[in-house]
Backbone as CSV, one residue per row, in Angstrom:
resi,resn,N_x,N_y,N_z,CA_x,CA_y,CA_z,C_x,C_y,C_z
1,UNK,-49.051,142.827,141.538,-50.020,142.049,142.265,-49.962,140.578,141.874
2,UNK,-49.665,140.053,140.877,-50.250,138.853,139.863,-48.399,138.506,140.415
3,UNK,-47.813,138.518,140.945,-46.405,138.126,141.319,-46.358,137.530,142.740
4,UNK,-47.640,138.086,143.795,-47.994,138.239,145.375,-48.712,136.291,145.169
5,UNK,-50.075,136.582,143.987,-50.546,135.677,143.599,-49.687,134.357,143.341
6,UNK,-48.701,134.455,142.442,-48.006,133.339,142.464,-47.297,132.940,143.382
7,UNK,-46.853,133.976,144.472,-46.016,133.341,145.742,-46.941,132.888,146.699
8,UNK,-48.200,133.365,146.735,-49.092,132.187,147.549,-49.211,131.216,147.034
9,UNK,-49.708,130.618,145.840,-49.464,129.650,145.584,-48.333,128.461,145.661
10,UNK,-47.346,129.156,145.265,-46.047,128.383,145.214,-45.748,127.905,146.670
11,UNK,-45.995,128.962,147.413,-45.361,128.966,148.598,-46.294,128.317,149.686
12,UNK,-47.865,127.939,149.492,-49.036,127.131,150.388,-49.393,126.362,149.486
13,UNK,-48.994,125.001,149.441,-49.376,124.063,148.527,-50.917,123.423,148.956
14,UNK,-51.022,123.987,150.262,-51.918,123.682,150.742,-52.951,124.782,151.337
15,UNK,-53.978,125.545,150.842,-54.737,126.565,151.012,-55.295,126.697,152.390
16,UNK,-55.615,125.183,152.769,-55.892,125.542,154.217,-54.782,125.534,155.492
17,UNK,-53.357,126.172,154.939,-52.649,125.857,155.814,-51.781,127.400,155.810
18,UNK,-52.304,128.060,154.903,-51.926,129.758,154.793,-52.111,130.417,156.002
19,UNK,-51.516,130.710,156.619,-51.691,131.915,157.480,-52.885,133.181,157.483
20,UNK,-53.224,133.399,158.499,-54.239,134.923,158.628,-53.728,135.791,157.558
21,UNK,-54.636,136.728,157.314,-54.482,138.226,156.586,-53.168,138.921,156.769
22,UNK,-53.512,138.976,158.624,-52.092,139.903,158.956,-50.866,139.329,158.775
23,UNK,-51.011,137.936,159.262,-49.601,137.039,158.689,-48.876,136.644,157.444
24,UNK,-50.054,136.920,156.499,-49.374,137.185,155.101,-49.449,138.519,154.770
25,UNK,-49.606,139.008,155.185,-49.589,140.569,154.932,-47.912,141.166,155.379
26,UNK,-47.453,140.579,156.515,-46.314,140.445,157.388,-44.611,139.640,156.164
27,UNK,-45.067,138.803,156.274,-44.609,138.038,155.457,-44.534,138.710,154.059
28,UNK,-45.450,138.916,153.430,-45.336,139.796,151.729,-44.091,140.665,151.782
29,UNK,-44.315,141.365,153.296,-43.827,142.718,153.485,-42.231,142.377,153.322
30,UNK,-42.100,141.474,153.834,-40.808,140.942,154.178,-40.254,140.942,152.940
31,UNK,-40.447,140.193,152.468,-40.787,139.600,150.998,-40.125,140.503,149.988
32,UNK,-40.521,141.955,150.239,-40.317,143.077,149.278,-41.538,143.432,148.242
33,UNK,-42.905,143.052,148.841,-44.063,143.598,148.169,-44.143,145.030,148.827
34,UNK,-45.251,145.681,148.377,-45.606,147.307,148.541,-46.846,146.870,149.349
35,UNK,-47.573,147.543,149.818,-48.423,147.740,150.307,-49.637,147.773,149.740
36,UNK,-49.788,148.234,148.796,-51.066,148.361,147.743,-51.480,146.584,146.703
37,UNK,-50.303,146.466,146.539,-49.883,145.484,145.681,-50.633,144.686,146.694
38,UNK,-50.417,144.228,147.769,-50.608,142.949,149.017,-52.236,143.230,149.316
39,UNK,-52.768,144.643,149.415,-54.009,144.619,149.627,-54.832,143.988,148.502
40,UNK,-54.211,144.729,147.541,-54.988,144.024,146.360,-55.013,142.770,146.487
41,UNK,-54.063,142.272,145.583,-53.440,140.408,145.804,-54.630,139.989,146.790
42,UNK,-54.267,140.441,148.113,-55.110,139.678,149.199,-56.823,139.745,148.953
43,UNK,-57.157,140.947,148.718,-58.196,141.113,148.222,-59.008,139.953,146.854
44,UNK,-58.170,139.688,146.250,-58.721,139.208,145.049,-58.445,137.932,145.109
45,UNK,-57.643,137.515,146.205,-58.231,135.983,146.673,-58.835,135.512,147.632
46,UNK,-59.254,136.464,148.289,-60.467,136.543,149.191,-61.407,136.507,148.610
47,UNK,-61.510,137.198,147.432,-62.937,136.699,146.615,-63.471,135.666,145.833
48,UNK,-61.912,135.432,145.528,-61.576,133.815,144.668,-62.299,133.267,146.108
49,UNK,-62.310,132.381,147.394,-63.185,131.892,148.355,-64.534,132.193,148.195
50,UNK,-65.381,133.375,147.804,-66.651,133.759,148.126,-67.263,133.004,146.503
51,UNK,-66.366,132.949,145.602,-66.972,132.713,144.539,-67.813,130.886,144.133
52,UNK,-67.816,130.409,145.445,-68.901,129.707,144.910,-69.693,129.925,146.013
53,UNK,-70.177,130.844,146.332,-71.337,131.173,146.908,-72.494,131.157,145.478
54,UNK,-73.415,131.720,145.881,-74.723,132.372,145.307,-74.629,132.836,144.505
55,UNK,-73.409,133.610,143.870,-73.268,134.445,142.540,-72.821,133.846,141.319
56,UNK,-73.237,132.240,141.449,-73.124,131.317,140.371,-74.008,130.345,140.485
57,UNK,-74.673,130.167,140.080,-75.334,128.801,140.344,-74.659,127.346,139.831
58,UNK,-74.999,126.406,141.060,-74.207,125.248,141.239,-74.431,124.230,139.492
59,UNK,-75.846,124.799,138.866,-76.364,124.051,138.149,-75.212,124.257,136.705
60,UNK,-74.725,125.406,136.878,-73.616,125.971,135.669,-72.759,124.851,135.893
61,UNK,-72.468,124.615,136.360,-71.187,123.143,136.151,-71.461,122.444,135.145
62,UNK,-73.039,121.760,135.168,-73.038,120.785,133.904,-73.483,121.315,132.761
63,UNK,-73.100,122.466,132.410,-74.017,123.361,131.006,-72.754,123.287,129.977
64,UNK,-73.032,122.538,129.187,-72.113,122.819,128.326,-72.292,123.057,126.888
65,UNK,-72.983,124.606,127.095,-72.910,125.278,125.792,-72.061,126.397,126.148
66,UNK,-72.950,126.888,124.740,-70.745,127.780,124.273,-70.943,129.295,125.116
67,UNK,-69.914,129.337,125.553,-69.699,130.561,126.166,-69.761,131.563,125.562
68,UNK,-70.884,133.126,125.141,-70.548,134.310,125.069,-69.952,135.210,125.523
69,UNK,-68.927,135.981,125.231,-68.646,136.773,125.482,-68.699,138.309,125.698
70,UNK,-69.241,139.232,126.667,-69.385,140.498,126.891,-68.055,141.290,126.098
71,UNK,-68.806,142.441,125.587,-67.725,143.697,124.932,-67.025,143.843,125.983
72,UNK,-66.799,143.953,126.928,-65.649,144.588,127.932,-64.795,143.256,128.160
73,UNK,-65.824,141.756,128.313,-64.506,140.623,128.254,-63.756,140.352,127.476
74,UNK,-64.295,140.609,125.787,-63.448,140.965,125.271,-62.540,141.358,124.712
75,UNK,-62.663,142.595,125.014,-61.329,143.937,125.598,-60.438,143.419,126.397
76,UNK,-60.769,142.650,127.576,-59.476,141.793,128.553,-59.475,140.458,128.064
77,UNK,-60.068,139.914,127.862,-59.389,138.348,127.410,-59.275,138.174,125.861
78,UNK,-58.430,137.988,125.455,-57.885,137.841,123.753,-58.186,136.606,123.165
79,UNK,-58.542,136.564,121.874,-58.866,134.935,121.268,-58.452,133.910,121.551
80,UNK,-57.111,134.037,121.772,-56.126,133.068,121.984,-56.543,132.564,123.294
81,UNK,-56.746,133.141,124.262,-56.997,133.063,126.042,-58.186,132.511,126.054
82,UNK,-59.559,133.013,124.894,-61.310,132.526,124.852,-60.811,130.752,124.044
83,UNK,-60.099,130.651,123.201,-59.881,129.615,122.546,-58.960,128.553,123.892
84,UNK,-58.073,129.423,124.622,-57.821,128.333,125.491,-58.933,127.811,126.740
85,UNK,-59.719,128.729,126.992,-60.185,128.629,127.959,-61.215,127.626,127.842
86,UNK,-61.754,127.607,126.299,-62.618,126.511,125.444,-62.470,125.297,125.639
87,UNK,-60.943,125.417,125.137,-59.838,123.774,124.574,-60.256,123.153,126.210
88,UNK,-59.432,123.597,127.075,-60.042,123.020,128.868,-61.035,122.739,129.438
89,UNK,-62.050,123.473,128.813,-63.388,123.037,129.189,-63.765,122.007,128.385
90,UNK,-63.531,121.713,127.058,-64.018,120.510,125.810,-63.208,119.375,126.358
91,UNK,-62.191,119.394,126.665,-61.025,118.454,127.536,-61.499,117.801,128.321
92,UNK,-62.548,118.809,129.857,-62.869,117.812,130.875,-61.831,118.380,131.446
93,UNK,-61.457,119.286,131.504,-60.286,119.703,132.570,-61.043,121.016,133.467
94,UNK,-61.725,122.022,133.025,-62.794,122.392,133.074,-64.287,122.434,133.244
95,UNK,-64.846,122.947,134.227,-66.665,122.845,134.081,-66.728,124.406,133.300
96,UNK,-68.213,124.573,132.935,-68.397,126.033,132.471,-68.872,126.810,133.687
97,UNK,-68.906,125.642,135.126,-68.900,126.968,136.314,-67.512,127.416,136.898
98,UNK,-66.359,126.314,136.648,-65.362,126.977,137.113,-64.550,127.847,135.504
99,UNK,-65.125,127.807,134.332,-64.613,128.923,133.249,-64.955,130.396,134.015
100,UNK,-66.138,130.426,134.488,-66.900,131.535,134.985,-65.905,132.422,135.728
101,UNK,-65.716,131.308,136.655,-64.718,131.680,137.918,-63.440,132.294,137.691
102,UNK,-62.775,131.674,136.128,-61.752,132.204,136.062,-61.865,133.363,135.082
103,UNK,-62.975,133.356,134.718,-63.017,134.624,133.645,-63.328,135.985,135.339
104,UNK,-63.969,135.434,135.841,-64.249,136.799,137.036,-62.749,137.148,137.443
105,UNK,-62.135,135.882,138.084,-60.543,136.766,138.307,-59.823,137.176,137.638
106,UNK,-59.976,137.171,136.146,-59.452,137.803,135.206,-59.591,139.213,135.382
107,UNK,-60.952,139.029,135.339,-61.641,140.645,134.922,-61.298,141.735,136.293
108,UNK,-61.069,140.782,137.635,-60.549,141.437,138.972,-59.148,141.696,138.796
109,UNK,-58.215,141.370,138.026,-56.935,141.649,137.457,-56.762,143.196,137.298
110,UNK,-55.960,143.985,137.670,-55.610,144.944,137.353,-55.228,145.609,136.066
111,UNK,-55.277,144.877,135.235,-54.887,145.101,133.327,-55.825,145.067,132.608
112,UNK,-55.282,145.656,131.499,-56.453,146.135,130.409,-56.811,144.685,129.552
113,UNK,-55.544,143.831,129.263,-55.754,142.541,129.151,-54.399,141.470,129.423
114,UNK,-55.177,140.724,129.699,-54.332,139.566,130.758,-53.790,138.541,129.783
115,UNK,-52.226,138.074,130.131,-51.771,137.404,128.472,-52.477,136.258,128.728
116,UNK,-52.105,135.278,127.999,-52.324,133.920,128.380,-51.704,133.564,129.384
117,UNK,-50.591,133.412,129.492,-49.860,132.824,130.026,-50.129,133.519,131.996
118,UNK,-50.679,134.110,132.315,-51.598,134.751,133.624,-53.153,133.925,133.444
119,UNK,-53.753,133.664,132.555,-54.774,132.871,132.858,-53.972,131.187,133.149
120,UNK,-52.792,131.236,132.633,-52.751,129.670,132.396,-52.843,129.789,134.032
121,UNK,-52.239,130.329,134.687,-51.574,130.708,136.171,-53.137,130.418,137.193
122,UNK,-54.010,131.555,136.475,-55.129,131.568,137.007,-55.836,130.467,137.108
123,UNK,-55.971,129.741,135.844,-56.679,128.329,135.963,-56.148,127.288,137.056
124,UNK,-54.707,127.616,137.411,-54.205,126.736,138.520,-54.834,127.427,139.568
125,UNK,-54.726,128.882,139.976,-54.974,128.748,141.350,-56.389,128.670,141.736
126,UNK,-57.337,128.714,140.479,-58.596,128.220,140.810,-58.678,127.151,140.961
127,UNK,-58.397,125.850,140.308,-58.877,124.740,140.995,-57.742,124.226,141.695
128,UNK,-56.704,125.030,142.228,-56.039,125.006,143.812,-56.989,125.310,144.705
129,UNK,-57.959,126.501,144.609,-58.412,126.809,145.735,-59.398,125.972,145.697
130,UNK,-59.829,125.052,145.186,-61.225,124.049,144.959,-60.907,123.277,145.928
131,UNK,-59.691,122.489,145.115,-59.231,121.206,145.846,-57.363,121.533,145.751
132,UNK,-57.297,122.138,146.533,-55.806,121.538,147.569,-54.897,120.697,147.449
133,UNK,-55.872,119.496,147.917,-54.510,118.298,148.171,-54.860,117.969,146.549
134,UNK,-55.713,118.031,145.517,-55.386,117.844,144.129,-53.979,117.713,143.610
135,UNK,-53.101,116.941,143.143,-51.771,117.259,142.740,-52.378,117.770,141.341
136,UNK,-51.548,118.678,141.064,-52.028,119.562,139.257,-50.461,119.570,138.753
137,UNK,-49.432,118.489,138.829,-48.003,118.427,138.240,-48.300,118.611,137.105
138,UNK,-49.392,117.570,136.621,-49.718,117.036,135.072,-50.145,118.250,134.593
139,UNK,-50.706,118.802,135.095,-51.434,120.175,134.426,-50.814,121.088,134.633
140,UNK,-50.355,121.313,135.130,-48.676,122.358,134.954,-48.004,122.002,134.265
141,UNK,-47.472,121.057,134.039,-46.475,120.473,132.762,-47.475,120.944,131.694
142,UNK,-48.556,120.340,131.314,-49.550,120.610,130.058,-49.955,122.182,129.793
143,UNK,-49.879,122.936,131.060,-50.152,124.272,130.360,-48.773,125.277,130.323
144,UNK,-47.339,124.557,131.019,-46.703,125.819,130.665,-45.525,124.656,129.743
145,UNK,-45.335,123.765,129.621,-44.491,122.913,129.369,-44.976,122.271,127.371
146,UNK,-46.221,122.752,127.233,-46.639,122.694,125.696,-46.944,121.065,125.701
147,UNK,-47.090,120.748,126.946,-48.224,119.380,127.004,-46.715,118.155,126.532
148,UNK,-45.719,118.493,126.751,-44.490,117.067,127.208,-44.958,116.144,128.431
149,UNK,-45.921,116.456,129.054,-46.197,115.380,130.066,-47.344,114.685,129.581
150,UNK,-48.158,114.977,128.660,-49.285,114.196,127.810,-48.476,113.123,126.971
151,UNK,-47.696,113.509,126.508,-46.676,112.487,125.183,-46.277,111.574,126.275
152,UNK,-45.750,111.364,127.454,-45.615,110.531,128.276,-46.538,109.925,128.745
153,UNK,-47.815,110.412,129.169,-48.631,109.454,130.067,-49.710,109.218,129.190
């Protein structure tokens, strides 16, 4: 599923320019996804959209105290992943309403726990789906590149 995820991304740099359900559904197929795999996938970024509805409040953006963690979150997200997810939010790269956001698609992940390196993924396609035309080069270099584009700029 988390493979479907990265080819939307990669492949719609621009979220509002993705095709219908059935047309990526069409396309996946092509592709060499399964069927289950694509419902899911599709599923769980369909919800990534609903998630700033009502089931967060707008006021969580500017709260910046420390995040607890639930026994079952952390069963899926590992120190290393709660410590990164921290470092981004203390940065300003992060609000603690979009941490929220990415801890929910975590937990919508199909695995018992998600490495880092799938949240780093996740944190992109959440604030892809925010803002779009955002360029996030810099922040792709900084989260899979060990931050060589910070020593430059």
């Amino acid at each position: 599923m988390f493979d479907i995820l990265l080819f939307l991304f990669e492949n719609y740099p621009q979220i509002e320019l993705a095709p219908d359900r059935d047309t990526l559904t069409i396309k996946l197929h092509a592709a060499g996804f399964n069927a289950g795999e694509i419902d899911h996938a599709l599923d769980w970024f369909s919800d990534l959209g609903s998630l700033n509805s009502s089931q967060y409040p707008v006021e969580l953006a500017d709260n910046p105290t420390m995040r607890v963690y639930a026994p079952y979150e952390l069963e899926r997200i590992d120190a290393e992943s709660r410590g990164f997810l921290q470092f981004l939010q203390h940065a300003g790269l992060l609000n603690a309403l979009q941490r929220e956001w990415i801890i929910d698609r975590v937990l919508a992940l199909d695995e018992r726990e998600a490495s880092l390196e799938k949240i780093k993924w996740i944190v992109l396609i959440v604030l892809w789906s925010q803002n779009p035309n955002q360029d996030y080069l810099l922040l792709e270099d900084m989260l899979f590149n060990n931050g060589s584009a910070l020593a430059i700029h």
